[in-house]
Structures are given as C-alpha cells and as structure tokens.
C-alpha positions in Angstrom: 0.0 0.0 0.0 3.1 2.2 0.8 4.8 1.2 -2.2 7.1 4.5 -3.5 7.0 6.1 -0.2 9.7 7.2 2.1 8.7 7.4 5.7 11.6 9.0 8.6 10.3 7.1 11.8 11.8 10.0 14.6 12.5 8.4 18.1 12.6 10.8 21.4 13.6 9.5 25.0 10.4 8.4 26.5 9.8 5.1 27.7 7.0 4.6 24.9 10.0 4.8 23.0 10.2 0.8 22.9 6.5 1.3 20.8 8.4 2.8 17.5 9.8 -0.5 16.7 6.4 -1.9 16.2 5.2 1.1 14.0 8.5 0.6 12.0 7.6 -2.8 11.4 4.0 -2.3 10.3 5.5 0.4 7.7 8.0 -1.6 6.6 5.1 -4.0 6.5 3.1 -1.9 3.9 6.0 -1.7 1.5 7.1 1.5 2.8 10.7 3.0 2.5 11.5 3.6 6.3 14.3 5.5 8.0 14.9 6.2 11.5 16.2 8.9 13.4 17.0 8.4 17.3 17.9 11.3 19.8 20.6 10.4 22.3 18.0 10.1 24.7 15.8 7.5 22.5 19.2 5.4 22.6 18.9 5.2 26.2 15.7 3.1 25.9 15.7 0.9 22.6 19.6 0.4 20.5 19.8 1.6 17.3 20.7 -2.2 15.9 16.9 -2.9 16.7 15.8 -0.2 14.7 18.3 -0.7 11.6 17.1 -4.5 12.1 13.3 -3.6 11.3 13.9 -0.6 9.0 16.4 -2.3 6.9 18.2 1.2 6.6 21.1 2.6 8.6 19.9 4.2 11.6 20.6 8.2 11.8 21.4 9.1 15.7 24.6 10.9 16.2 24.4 14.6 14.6 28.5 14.3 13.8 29.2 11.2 13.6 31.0 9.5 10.7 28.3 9.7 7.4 27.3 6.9 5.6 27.7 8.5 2.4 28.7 12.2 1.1 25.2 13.8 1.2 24.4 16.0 4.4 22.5 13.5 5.7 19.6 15.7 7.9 19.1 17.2 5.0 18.9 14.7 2.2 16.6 12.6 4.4 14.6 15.9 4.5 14.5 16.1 0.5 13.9 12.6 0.0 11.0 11.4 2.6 7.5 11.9 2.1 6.5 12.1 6.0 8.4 12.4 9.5 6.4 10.4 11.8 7.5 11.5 15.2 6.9 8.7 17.8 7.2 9.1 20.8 7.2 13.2 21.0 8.6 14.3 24.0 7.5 17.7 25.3 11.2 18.7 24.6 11.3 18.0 21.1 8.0 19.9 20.9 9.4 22.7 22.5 12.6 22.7 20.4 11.0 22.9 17.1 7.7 25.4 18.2 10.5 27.8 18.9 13.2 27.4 16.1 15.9 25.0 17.9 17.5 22.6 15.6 20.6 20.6 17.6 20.4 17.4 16.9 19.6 15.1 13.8 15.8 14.4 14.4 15.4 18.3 15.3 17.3 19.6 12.5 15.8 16.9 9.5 12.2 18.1 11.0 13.1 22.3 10.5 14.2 21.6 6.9 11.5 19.5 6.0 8.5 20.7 3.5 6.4 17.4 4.0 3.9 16.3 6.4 4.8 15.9 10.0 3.2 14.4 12.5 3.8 14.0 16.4 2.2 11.3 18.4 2.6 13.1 21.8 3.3 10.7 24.9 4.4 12.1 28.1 3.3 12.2 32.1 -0.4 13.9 32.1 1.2 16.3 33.9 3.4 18.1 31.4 1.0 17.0 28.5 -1.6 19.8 30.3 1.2 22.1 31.5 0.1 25.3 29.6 4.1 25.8 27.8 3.7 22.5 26.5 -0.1 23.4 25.2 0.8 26.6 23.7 3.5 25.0 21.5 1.4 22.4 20.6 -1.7 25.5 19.7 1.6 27.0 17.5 3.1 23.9 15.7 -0.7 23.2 14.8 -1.0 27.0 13.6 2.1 26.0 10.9 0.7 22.9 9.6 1.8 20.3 11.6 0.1 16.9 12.9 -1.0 15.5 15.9 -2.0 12.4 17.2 -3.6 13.0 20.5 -2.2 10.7 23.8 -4.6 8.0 25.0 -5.6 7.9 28.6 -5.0 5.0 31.0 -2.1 4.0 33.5 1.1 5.4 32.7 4.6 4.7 33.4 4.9 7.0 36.5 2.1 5.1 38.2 -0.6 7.6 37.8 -3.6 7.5 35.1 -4.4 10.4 33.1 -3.8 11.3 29.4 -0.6 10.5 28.1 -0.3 7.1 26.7 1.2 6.5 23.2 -1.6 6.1 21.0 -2.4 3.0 19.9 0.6 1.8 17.1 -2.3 0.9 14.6 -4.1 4.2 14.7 -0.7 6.1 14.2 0.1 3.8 11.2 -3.2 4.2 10.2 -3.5 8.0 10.4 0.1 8.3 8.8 -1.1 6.1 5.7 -4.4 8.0 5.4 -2.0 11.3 5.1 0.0 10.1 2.3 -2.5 8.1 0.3 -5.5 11.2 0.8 -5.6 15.5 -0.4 -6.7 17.5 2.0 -9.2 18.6 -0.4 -11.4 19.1 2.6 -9.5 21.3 4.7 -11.3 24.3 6.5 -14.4 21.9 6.5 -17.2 21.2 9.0 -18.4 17.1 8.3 -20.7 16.4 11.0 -21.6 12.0 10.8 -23.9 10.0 12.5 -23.7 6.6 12.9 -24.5 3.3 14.5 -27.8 1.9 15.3 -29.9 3.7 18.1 -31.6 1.9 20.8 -35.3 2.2 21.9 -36.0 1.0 25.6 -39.2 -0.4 26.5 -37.8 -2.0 30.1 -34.4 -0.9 32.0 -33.1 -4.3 30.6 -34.5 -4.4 27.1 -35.1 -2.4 23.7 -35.5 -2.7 20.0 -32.9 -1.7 17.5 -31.4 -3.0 14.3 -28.3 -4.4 13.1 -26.3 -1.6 12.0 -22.9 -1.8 13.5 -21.4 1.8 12.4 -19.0 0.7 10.4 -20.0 2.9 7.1 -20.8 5.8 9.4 -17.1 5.3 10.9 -15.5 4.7 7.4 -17.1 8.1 6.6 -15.6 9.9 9.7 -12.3 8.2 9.3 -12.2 9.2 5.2 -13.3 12.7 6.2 -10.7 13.2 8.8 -8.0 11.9 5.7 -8.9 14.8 3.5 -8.7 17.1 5.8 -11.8 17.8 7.6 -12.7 18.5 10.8 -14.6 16.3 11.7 -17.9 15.9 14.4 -19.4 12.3 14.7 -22.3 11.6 16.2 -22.5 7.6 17.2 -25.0 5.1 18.2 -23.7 2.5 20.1 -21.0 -0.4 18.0 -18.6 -1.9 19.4 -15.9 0.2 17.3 -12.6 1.8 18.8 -13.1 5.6 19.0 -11.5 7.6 15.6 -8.9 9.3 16.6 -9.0 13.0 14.9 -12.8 13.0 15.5 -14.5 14.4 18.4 -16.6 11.5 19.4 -20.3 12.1 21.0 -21.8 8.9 22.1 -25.8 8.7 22.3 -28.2 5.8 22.2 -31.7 6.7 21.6 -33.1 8.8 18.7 -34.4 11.8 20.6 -30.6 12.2 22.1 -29.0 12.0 18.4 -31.5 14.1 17.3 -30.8 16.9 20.3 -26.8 16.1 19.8 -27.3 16.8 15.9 -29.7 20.0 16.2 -27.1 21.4 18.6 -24.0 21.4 16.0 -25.8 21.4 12.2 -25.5 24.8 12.0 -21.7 24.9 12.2 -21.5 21.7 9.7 -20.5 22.2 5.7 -21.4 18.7 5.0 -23.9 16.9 7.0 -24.2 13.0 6.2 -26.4 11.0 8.2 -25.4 7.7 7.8 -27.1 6.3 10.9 -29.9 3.6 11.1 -32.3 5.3 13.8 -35.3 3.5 14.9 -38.3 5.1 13.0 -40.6 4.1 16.2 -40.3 3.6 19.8 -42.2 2.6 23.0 -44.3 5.1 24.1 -43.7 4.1 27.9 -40.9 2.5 29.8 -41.4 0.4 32.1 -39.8 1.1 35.7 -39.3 -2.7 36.0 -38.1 -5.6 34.0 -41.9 -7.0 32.2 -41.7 -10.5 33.6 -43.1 -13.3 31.1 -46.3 -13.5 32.1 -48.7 -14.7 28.9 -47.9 -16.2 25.4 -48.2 -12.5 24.0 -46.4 -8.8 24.6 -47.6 -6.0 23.2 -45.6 -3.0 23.0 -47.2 0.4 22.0 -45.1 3.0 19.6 -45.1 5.8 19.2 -42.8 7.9 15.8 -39.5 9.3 16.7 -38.3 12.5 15.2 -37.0 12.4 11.4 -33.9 14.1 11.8 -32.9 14.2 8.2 -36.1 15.8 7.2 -35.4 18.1 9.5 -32.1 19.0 8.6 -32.7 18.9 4.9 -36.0 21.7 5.8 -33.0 23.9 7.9 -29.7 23.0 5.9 -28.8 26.4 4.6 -26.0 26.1 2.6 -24.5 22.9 3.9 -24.3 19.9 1.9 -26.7 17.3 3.4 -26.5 13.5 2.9 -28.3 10.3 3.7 -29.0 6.5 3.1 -31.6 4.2 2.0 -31.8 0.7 2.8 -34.4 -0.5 0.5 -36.0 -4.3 -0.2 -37.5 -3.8 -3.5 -38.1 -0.8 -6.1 -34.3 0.8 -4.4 -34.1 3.7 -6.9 -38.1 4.8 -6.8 -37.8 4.9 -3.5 -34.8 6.4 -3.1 -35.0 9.4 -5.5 -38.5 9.6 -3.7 -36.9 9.8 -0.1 -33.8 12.1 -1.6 -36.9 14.6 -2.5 -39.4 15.0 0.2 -36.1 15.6 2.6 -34.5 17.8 0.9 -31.0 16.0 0.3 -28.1 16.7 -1.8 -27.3 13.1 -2.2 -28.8 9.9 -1.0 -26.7 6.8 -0.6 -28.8 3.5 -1.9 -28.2 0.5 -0.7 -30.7 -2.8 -1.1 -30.8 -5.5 1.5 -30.2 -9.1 0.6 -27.3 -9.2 -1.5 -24.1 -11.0 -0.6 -21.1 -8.9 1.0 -23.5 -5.5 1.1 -25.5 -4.1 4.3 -25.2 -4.3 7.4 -22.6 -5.7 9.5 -19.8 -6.0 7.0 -16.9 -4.2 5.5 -18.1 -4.1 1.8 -21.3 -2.9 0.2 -22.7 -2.1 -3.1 -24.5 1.2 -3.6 -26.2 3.7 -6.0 -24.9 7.5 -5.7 -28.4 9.5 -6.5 -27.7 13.4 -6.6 -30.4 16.0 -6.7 -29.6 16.7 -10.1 -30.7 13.7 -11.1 -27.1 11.9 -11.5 -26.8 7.9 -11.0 -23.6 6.4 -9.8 -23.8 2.7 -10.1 -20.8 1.2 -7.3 -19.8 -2.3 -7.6 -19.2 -4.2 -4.4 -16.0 -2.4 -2.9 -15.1 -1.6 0.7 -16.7 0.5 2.8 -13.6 2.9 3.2 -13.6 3.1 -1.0 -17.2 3.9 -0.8 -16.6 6.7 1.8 -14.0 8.0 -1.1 -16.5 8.4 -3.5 -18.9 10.0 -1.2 -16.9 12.4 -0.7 -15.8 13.2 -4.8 -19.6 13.1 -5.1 -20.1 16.0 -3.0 -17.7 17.7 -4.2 -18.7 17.0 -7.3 -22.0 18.6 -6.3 -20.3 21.8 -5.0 -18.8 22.2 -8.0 -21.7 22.4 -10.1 -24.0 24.3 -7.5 -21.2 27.4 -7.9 -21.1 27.1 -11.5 -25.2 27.5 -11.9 -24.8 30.5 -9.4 -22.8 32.1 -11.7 
C-alpha cells in the first residue's frame, strides 16, 4: 500500500520509545521505505541495531558522527521522505522545534523538512496539560503540523491520566491515510452519524437493528484523511473511537436528534449515515416486564426524522443520507432524496451477498439532486466513503457554476 513512499520514523527519549519498533515494522510492513532517526535520549531506551534490524536502513542518531555517504545526511533525508512520523514526541522536542531550535539530527531533519509531520505526543499527564507544553502544541498546529492526541489510562509514573502512546495501529493508520489522501477538505465542518440507536421499553431491554457503524465510521475516518474537521455523532457499536474525530456517544433517537440540532449549523457537509429507529415505545417500564402470557404487546409511538429536519433547515450545507431498500431501491430512493431535501442519497438494497449491514463491503447507488446515478460495484466501505466524498464535491462544483 506504501509502495514508493519514504517514511523517517523519529524516536525521542520516553519510555513509549520501545513502541516505535512496532510502527517501524507495520510500515515496513506496507512496503514502505522507512528510516529512522533516534535522539541520544531514545538510545537510552531501545539500541539503534533494533531499529536498523526492522527498518532495513542505517539508523541516523549521532548529529557528527562518521556519514554513511557524502550527502548531508539531515538534509537529504529531508529532500527525500514523504513524511516524519515522530513517535514518541517528547515535550522537549516539541518545544525545540515550536520555537526554532535545531541541535540534533531528528530536530534539525524536521526544520528543513517541506512534507507532512506528524507528532504522536506521549508524556506524564502532567506536562501533557502544563500550559508551555499546550501553547507549543496550539503554535506547531497554527504552521501545519500533525497531531495524534495521547490516549488515557495507566502510565509509566504510576498515575492515570492522558498521556499514553496512541495505539501503534491508529498512528500507522493515520500516517497512511495522510499520504495516500488530499486535503481537499481542509477548513471543512463534516458532521456523521452513525450506528444503530436503541429504543427502551424495560431498563433491561429495547428494539434496535443491526447496523454496527462501520460505514458511518469509514465516513468519519475518510473525512478526517482529507482534511476535515470532523464531528461524529454515534449510536452504540462496538468500534474503537476515531482518533481525529470528536466523538459524541448517544443511544436513543431523541438524544441524536438533540446532539445533531445542537451542532448542524456549524456543519458544511452533514451525512447522516445512521440507522435510527423510525418508532419507539411510548412508555418504559420502571421494572423488567416478567413473562407473564404467550403475548407482549408494546405500544409505539414515531420518533423525530432528523434528516427531514435538517434537509428543511440546511442552509448552505451539503446534506446527505441512506436508503436501505428491499425492493423498487431507486423509486424509492429518489423519492426519499426529494421530500427531505438531500443533496445526495446513498442506496443501498438489502439481501445481497457482502452489502448491508454488518460487514466491510457494500454495493451502492450514488443519487444526486440533479438527477445523476452512480452505479458502485461491491468495494469496501472505506472506498465507498472516497467516492462520497468526490460526489459531493462533485455537487459543490456544479451548484457554484449554476450561481454564476
């Protein structure tokens, strides 16, 4: 997948240091081109053999030691990578390069770089917060640079806050996403819903459906790729958050309708991608409804229709949703795509192998308000989430064009 690319891997002296092996071994993994810088620091936790091991490349640490070839070698790995990934990123080397200091390799490669870099902070919770640390963080972001957020949970010093290494998978994944996407959605709003809601009719049970988020996470992870920033509303799955995203977690409808209504506004693109229960009960019980007769009936009553109501309010936002259809897909779609006012409907017809819900492929129709069919063959979600996104683009486009 990383076939072609040049990745420098930079290593700082934290004791998540030992994690930057893995993440050079799932790059080297996807056929990418990986080299690795280590402060002096870094050396202290993990040798420089392990790293030239997995990388396959001679390992950069001391700033004058004896060159492998002739080139200046901060520099020519500066000219010939594609990204810096640095991992772990100690408060100091965020404070060295938020205020100009370049004194050792990994510092000096990253100031005369003009490619993507991105820090995947991990520190004590402590300094992560201290203000100094936050403000270089607020000014590095200002320039263009990338962040992967730390994860909370027990750290090395004994204490639990934020400041765990993010997961190695989501930095790889993030880092990929960088390279292989444009940012052609920078300085974009995408609000997402996804997920399934659930509709209680006892504290112990409730009606749903079997949507499991992953096209309304595929969407948020795309989106955050190209650019975005990204809001996702989600229905309860059993997904691992997105990093990049900020995350709200409801169950019912009437709370992703509130959480939705609250943020719209503020949104450029709006697609609703979640399955929300059409009914619900009109009473819970207080107590679990023991099995008392060969019969239960449950009264219900509708929940709101939040994409009507956001297609009837849009504005000039974008606004885009699904179909799951059993029969007549696009009569029924093009119908629903009208009466709510959408810029684009995703159709999608139950019953066909590898498409729906609960798995990682589908096979959809792209219906624009202008009429314009996109027939998809069975692909993966995350491709479908691609076109989605040219789509409405694609839409923007021609909306300026017949304004002019």
């Amino acid at each position: 997948m990383l076939k072609g690319y040049t990745i420098v891997v930079g290593v700082t002296g934290g004791i998540a240091a030992y994690k930057s092996a893995e993440i050079v071994r799932k790059l080297k993994k996807l056929n990418a081109d990986v080299h690795v810088i280590m402060t002096d620091n870094a050396c202290e936790f993990i040798t420089p053999l392990t790293m030239q091991t997995l990388s396959q490349n001679l390992v950069a640490a001391d700033m004058f030691g004896k060159p492998a070839n002739w080139e200046i070698e901060h520099l020519s790995l500066a000219r010939k990578a594609d990204m810096i990934i640095v991992a772990p990123a100690t408060a100091n080397i965020l404070g060295k390069i938020a205020n100009g200091i370049a004194d050792d390799m990994l510092s000096t490669t990253i100031m005369a770089a003009k490619i993507p870099v991105m820090f995947a902070c991990a520190m004590n919770t402590n300094m992560y917060e201290n203000q100094i640390v936050q403000n270089n963080i607020s000014r590095l972001k200002k320039v263009g640079y990338l962040f992967i957020e730390p994860e909370e949970g027990f750290l090395a010093c004994n204490e639990e806050g934020k400041g765990r290494l993010a997961d190695v998978d989501d930095i790889v994944e993030k880092a990929t996403r960088t390279l292989l996407f444009k940012p052609d959605l920078a300085g974009k709003t995408v609000l997402v819903t996804a997920g399934p809601t659930r509709e209680r009719f006892d504290p112990i049970r409730y009606i749903t459906n079997g949507s499991t988020g992953i096209m309304g996470y595929a969407i948020a992870k795309t989106a955050c790729a190209r650019g975005a920033k990204v809001i996702l509303v989600s229905g309860p799955v059993g997904l691992k958050k997105l990093i990049g995203a900020e995350t709200i977690y409801v169950e019912t409808a009437e709370q992703m309708h509130d959480e939705v209504i609250k943020r719209y506004e503020h949104a450029d693109i709006i697609i609703m991608s979640a399955a929300v229960a059409d009914y619900k009960p009109k009473t819970i019980a207080d107590n679990k409804i023991k099995k008392s007769s060969d019969e239960l009936s449950i009264e219900l009553v509708k929940n709101p229709d939040i994409l009507k109501e956001i297609g009837n309010k849009k504005g000039k936002s974008i606004v885009v949703g699904f179909s799951m259809e059993t029969e007549n897909i696009e009569a029924n779609s093009i119908k629903k795509l009208k009466e709510k006012n959408m810029d684009l409907i995703i159709a999608n017809e139950i019953g066909k192998e590898g498409a729906g819900f609960g798995c990682d492929t589908n096979i959809v129709k792209l219906i624009n308000k202008f009429g314009m069919m996109n027939d998809l063959p069975l692909m993966s979600k995350e491709k479908i989430a691609d076109k989605i996104f040219d789509e409405i683009l694609s839409i923007e486009r021609i909306d300026k064009e017949i304004k002019r």
